[in-house]
C-alpha positions in Angstrom: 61.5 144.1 104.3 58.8 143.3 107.3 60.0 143.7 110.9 57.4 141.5 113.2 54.7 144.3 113.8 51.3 144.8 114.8 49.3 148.2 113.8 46.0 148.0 114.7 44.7 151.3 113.1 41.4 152.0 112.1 40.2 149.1 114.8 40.9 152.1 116.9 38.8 154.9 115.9 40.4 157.6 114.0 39.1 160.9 115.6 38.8 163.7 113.4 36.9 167.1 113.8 36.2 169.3 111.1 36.9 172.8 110.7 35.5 175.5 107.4 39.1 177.1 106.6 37.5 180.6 106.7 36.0 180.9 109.9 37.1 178.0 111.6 33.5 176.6 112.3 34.0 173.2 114.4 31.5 170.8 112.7 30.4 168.2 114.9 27.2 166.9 112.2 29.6 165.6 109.0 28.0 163.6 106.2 31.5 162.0 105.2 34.2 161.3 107.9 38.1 161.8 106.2 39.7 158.4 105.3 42.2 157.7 103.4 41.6 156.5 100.1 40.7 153.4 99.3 39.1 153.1 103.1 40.8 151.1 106.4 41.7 147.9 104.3 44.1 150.0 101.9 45.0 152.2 104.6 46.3 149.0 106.6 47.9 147.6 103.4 49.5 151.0 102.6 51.4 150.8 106.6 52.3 147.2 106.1 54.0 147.8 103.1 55.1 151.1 103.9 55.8 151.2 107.3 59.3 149.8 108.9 60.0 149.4 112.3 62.9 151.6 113.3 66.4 149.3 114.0 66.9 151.8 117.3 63.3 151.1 118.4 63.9 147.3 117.6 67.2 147.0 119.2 66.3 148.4 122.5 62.7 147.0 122.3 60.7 149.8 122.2 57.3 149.4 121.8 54.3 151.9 122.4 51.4 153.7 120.3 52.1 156.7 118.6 49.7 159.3 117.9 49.7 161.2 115.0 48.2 164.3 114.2 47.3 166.0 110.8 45.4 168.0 109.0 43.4 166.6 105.8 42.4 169.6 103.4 40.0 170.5 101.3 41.2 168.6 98.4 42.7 165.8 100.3 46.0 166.9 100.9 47.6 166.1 104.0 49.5 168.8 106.0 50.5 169.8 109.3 51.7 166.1 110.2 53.1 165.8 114.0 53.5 163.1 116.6 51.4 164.3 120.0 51.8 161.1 122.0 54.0 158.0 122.2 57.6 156.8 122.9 60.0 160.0 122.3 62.7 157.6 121.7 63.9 154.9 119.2 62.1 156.8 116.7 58.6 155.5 116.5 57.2 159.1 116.5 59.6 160.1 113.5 58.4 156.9 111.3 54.9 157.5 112.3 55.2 161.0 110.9 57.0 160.0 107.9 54.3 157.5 106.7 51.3 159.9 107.1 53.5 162.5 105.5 53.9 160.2 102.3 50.1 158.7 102.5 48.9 160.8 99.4 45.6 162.5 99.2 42.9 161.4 101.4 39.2 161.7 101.4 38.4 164.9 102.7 34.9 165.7 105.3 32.2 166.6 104.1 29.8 168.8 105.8 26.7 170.2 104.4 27.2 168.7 101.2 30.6 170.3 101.1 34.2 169.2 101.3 35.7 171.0 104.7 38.9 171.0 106.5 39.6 168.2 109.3 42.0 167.4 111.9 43.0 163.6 112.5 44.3 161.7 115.2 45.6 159.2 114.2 47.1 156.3 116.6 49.6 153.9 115.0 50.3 151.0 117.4 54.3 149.4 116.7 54.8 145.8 118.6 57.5 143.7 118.9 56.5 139.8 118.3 
């Protein structure tokens, strides 16, 4: 079921900085940014079908844009998923985290011809219409 919302993900820049898991470089020249797979289109169709608008969020008309942060390894996996900014209540923050958590494996950075760890931030945007 669809609750009236708008995510505008992606149209927002994701913001990602890359790290080697050994030494913990910070990579700032990346070939290949992380996206999910598929790219923002399937990303977007992933949340719409995916993504519910919680009933104590809707009922007390909470709106607000979450920020989600994770880690996207090596091979793809996602990991570390936490909410950094956004409404703390109706649970906006917990769905956010949820839907990351279940995204599957995304396209990891690439640095140097190699794949390397990254951390994403990630804002997802929930509106009442």
């Amino acid at each position: 079921m669809k609750f009236p919302l708008t995510i505008l993900l992606f149209i927002i820049a994701i913001h990602c900085s890359a790290q080697e898991t050994s030494a913990d470089t910070v990579y700032t020249n990346v070939d290949v940014h992380a996206e999910y797979r598929g790219g923002e289109y399937a990303f977007l169709h992933y949340l719409d079908l995916h993504l519910h608008y919680p009933f104590d969020a809707r009922h007390n008309s909470i709106q607000g844009t979450v920020v989600v942060e994770f880690v996207v390894n090596t091979d793809g996996k996602v990991s570390d998923v936490q909410a950094t900014g956004g409404p703390t209540e109706g649970g906006l923050r917990e769905e956010a985290v949820r839907v990351i958590k279940q995204s599957g494996k995304w396209k990891p950075v690439i640095a140097d011809g190699h794949p390397v760890k990254s951390r994403i931030h990630q804002p997802i945007v929930f509106t009442l219409q």
